[in-house]
N, C-alpha and C positions, 0 to 999 in steps of 0.2 A: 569487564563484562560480568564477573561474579554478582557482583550487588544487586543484579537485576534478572538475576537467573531466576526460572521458576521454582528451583528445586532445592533452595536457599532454603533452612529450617525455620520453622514459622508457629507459632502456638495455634491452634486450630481457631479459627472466626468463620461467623455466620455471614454467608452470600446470598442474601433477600431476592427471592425470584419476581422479578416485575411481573405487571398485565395481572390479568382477575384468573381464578379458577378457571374460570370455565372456558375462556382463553386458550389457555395452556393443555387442557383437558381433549379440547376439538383439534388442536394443532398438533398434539402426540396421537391424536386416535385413541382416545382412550374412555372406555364406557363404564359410567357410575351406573351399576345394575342391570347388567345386559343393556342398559341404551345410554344414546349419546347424554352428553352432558348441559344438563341448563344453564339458566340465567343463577338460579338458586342453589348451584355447586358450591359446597365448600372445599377449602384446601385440604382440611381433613380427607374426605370423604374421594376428594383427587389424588391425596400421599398414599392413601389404603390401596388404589389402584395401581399408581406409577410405580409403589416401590413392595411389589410381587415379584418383578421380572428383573429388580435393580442385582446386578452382577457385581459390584463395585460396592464400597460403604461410600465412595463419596459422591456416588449419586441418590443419592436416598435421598427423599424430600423429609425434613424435619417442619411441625406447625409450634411458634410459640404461642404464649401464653394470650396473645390479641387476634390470634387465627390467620399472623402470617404466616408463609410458607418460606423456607430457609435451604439451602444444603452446609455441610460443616465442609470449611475448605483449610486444607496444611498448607497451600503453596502462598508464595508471595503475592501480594496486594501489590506491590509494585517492580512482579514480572515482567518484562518486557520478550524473553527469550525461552523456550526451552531446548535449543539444541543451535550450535551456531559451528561457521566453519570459517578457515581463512579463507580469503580472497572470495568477487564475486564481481564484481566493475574491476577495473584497472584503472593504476595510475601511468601515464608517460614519464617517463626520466630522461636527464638528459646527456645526453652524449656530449663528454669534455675531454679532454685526453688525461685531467686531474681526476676524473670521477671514479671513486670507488666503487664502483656498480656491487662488489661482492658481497658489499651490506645489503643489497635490496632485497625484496622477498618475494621468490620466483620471478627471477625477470626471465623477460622473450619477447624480442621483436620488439624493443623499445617500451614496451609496457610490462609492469609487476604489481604486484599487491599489494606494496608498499617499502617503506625505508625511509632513511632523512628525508625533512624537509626540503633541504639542499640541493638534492639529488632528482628532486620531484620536479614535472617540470608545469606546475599547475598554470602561470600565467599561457604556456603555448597551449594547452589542456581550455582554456577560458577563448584564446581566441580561434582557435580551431572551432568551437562552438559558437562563436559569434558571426566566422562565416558562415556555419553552416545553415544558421539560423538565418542571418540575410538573404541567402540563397532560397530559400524557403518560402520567405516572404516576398520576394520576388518572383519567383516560378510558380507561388499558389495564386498570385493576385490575375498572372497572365490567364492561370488553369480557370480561375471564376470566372474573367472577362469572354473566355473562350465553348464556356460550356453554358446548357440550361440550368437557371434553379433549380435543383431536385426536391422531389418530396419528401420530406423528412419524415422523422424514424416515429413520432407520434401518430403519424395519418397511418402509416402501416398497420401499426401495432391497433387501431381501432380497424382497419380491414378485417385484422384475424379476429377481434373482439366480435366481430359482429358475423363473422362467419361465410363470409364473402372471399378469404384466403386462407388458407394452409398455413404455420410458420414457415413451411421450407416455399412455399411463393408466394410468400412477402418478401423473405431475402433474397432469394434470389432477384426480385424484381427492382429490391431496394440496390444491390449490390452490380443490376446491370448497367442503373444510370451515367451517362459518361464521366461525370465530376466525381462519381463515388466511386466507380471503376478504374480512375485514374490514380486517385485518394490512395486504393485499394493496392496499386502497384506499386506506386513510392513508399509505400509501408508507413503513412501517417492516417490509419484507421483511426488515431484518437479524434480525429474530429469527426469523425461521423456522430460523437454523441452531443454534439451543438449544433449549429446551425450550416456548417461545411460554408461561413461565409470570411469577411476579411481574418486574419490573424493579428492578435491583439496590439496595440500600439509596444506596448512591452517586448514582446515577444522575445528579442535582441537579447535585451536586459533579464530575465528569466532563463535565456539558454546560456548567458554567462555565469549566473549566479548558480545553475543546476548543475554546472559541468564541474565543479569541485565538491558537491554536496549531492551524498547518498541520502536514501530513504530517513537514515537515522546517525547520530552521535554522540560519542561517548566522548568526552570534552577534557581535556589535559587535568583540570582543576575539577574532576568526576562528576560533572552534570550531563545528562540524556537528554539530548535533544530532539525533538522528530517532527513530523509534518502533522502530529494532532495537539502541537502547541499553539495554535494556530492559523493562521495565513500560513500554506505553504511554501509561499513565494517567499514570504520573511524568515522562512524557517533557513532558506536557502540562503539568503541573504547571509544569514548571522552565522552560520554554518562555515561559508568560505570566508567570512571576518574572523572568524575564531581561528582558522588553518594561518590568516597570514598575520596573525598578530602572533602567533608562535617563533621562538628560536629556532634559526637553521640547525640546529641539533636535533630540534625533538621528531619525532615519529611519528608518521599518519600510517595506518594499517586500516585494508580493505576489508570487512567479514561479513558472511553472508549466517542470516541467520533465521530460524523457522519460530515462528510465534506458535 
């Protein structure tokens, strides 16, 4: 995990603030001369303001020599972490009358943090997720056949745009439809942000590939892997290829970790 820490020692480099002046100017609230900021703000004329109040040297806005705007940053370019702990998902292990469980780390109730390979019991970890996933896909396809189309979350959100609803009844009124209120019970709210219609052809295939691959990993042969390499689904993919192309010796460990 070190190599990716933010607090690795680093030669100090310039972090180019995107967007125009006067962007940045309207979006912190901050006024070139007792009033807001124009079109014809410079970054200058924006640094002289924002960094009055700067508490910190590393948020001072520095202007080079062409009239961008810059802060000087110590930490790593290629952070991923600053503060991380063990364990955060569980792995299953498995119960053999040979198994050394006293390697694993934190076990309880058939799940731990991690430990050998060996020990781990990721192909039942993969199909427990493939039933649960079929199930899924079967008890939502009934839930659609059974309920009206709901209106979805763009017609709301233009309700309250135009002032005809409150936020709190939009959702409310979003969240009393029957397929969303059902949605809303079995705890897969993540579809309310598409269309609450079929679940993907994949679906199966996704919940097997997710069920051995966390958010992110740190790879035997020290490459970082994560879901902004890409297709998330592929990240998943390569992820549990990476776990079984491993020796039943080597060690998968759980950590949870704050960006």
């Amino acid at each position: 995990m070190v190599p990716w820490s933010e607090h690795v020692d680093v030669p100090p480099w310039r972090e180019y603030l995107t967007g125009s002046a006067v962007g940045y100017a309207n979006r912190c609230g901050l006024l070139i001369g007792g009033r807001p900021a124009t079109e014809d703000a410079t970054w200058r004329q924006v640094a002289e303001v924002a960094n009055q109040d700067c508490a910190d040297d590393g948020d001072l806005i520095w202007v080079d020599e062409n009239g961008d705007a810059y802060r000087i940053c110590t930490w790593s370019r290629d952070s991923r972490w600053e503060g991380w702990w063990m364990g955060r998902e569980r792995f299953r292990f498995r119960h053999t009358a040979d198994a050394d469980t006293t390697t694993l780390i934190d076990p309880w109730y058939g799940l731990c943090d991690g430990g050998p390979l060996h020990l781990l019991d990721l192909q039942g970890m993969r199909e427990l997720a493939e039933r649960k996933a079929r199930w899924e896909r079967e008890y939502w396809d009934k839930i659609r056949a059974s309920t009206p189309e709901p209106t979805l979350l763009p017609v709301w959100h233009r309700l309250v745009a135009d002032g005809e609803l409150s936020n709190e009844q939009a959702s409310d009124a979003f969240m009393a439809q029957p397929r969303v209120a059902i949605a809303r019970r079995l705890d897969i709210l993540w579809r309310l942000d598409d269309e609450l219609g079929p679940l993907p052809e994949d679906h199966v295939a996704r919940a097997r590939a997710w069920a051995t691959a966390a958010y992110s990993m740190v790879t035997l042969d020290g490459r970082w892997l994560d879901t902004n390499d890409g297709d998330p689904y592929e990240y998943a993919v390569a992820a549990s290829e990476h776990l079984d192309s491993l020796p039943p010796q080597a060690w998968a460990v759980i950590c949870g970790y704050h960006v």
